[in-house]
Backbone as a printed PyTorch tensor [residue, N CA C, xyz], in Angstrom:
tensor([[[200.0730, -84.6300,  98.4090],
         [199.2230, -83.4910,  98.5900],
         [198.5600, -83.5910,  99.9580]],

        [[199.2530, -83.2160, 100.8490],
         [198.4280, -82.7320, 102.3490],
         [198.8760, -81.6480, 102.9610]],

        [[198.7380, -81.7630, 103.8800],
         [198.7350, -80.4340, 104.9940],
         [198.1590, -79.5990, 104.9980]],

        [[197.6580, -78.6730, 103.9110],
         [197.1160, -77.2210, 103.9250],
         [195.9040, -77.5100, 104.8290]],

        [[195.5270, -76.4250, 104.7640],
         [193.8230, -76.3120, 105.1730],
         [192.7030, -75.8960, 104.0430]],

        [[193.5650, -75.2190, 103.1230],
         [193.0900, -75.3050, 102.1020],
         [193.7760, -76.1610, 100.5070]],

        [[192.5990, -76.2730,  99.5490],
         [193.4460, -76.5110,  98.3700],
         [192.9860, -75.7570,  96.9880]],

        [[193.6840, -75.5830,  96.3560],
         [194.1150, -74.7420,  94.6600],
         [194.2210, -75.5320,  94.0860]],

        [[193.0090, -76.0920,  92.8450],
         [193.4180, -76.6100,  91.9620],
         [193.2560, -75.6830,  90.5760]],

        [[194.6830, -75.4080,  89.8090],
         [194.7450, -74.5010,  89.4770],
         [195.0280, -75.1890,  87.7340]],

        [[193.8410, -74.3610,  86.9270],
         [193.9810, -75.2920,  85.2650],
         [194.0920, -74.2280,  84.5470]],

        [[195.2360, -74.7620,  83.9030],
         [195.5670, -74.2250,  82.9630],
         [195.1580, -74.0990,  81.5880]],

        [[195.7200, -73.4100,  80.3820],
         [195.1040, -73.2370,  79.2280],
         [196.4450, -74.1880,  78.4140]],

        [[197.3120, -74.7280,  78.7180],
         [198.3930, -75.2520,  78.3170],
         [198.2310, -76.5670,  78.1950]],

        [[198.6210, -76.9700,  76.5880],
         [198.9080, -78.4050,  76.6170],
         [199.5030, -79.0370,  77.6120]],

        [[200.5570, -78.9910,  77.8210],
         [201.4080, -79.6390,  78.6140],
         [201.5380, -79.1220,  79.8800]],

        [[201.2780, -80.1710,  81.0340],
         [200.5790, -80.4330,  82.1820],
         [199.9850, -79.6580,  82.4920]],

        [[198.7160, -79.1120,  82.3330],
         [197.6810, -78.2130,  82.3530],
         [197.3450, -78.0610,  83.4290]],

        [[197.0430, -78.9420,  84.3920],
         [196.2690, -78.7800,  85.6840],
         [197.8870, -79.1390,  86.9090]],

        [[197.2710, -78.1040,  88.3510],
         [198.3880, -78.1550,  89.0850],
         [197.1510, -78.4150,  90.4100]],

        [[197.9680, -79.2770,  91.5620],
         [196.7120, -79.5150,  92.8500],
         [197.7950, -78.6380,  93.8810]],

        [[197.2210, -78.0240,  94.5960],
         [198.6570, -77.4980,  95.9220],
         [197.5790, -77.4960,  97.0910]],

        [[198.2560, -77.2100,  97.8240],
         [197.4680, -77.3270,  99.2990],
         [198.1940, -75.8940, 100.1310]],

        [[197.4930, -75.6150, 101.1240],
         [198.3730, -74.1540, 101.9900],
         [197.5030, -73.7710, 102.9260]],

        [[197.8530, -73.1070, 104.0530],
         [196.9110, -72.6700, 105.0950],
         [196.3880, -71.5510, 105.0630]],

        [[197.3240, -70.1040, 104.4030],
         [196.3390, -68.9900, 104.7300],
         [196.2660, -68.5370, 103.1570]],

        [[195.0920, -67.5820, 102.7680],
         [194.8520, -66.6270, 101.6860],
         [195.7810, -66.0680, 100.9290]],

        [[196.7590, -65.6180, 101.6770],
         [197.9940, -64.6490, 101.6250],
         [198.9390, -65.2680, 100.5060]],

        [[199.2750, -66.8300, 101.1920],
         [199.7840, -67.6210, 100.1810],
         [199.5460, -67.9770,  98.7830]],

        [[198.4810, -67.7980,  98.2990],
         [198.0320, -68.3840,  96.7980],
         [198.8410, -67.6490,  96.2340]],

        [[198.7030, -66.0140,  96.0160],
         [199.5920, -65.3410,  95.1390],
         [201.1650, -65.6660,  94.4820]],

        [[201.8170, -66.1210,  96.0320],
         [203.4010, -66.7100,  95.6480],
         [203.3830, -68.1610,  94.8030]],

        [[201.8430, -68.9210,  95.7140],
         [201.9580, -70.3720,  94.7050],
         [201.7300, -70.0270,  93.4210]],

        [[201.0560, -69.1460,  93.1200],
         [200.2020, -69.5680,  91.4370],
         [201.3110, -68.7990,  90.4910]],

        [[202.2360, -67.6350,  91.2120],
         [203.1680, -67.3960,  90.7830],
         [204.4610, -68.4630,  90.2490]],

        [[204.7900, -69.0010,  91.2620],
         [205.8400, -70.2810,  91.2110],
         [205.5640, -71.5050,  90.7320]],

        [[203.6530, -71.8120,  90.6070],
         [203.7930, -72.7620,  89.6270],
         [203.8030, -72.2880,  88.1490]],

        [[203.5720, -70.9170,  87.6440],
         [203.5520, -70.5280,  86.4520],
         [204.8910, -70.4420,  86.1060]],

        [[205.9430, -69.8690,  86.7940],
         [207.1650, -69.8440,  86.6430],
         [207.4700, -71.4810,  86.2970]],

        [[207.6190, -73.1180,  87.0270],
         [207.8320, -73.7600,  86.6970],
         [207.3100, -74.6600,  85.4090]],

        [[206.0370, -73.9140,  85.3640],
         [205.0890, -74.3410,  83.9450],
         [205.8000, -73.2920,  82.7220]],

        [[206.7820, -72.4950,  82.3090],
         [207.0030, -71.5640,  81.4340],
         [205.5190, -70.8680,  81.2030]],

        [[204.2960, -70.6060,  82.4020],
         [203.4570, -70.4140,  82.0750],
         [202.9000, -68.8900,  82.4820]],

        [[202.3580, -67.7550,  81.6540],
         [201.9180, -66.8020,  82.0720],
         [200.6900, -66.7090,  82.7430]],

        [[200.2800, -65.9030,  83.6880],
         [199.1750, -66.1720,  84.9820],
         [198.0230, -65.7630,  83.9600]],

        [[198.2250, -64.8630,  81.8710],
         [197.2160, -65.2600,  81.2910],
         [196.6190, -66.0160,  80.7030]],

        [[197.5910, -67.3550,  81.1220],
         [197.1570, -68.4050,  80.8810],
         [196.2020, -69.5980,  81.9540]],

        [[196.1860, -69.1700,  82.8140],
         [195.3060, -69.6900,  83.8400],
         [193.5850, -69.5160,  83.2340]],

        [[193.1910, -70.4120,  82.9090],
         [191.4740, -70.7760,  82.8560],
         [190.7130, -70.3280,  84.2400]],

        [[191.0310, -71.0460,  85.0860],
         [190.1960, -71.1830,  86.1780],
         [190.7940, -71.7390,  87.6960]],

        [[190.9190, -70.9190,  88.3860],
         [191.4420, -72.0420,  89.8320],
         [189.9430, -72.0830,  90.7250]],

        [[190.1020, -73.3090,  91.5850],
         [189.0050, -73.9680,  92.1570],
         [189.5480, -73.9570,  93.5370]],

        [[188.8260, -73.1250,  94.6210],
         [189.7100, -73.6950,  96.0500],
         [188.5230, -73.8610,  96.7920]],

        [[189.1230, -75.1170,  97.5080],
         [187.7500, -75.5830,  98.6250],
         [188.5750, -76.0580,  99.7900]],

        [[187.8320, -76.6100, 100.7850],
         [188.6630, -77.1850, 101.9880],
         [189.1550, -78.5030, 101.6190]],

        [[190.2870, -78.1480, 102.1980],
         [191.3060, -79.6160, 101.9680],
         [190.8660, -80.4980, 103.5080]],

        [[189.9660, -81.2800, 102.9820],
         [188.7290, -82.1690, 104.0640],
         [189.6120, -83.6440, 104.4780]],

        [[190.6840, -83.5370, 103.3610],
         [191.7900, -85.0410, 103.9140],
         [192.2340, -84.8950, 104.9840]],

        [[192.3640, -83.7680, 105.3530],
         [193.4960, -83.5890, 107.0330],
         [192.3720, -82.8460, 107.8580]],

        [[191.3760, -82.7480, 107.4590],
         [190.4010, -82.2900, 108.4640],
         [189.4250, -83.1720, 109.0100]],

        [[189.3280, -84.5680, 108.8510],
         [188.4570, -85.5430, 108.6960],
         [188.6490, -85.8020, 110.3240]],

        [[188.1150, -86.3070, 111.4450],
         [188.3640, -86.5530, 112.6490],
         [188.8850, -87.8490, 112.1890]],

        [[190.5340, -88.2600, 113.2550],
         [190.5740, -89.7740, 113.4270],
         [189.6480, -90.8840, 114.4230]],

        [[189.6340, -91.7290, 113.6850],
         [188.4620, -92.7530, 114.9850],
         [189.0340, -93.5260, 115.3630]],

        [[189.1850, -93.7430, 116.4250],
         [189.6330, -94.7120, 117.5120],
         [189.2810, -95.8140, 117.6000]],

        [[190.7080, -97.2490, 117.6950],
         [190.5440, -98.4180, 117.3060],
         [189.9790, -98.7080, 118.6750]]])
């Protein structure tokens, strides 16, 4: 899980693997992800509880110099 600038953690109402983490750079994108992980979950988008997106702060962190 890196690269984005942002991240989706997206929970489900489903027993089986309920919660999904993704990462992505613009807005535009969520729609196709939450689509394609529901598709690989046999899961309908009325099954989504709740998604959570904040900054993905792992790849935004400054590196420090040895």
């Amino acid at each position: 899980m890196s690269g984005g600038k942002w991240m989706a953690e997206i929970h489900y109402r489903t027993p089986i693997d309920p919660d999904v983490t993704v990462t992505f750079d613009e807005f535009a994108e969520l729609g196709r992800i939450i689509e394609r992980c529901g598709i690989e979950r046999h899961a309908d988008w009325h099954e989504i509880e709740n998604i959570t997106i904040t900054l993905n702060r792992s790849t935004r962190l400054p590196q420090r110099e040895k």
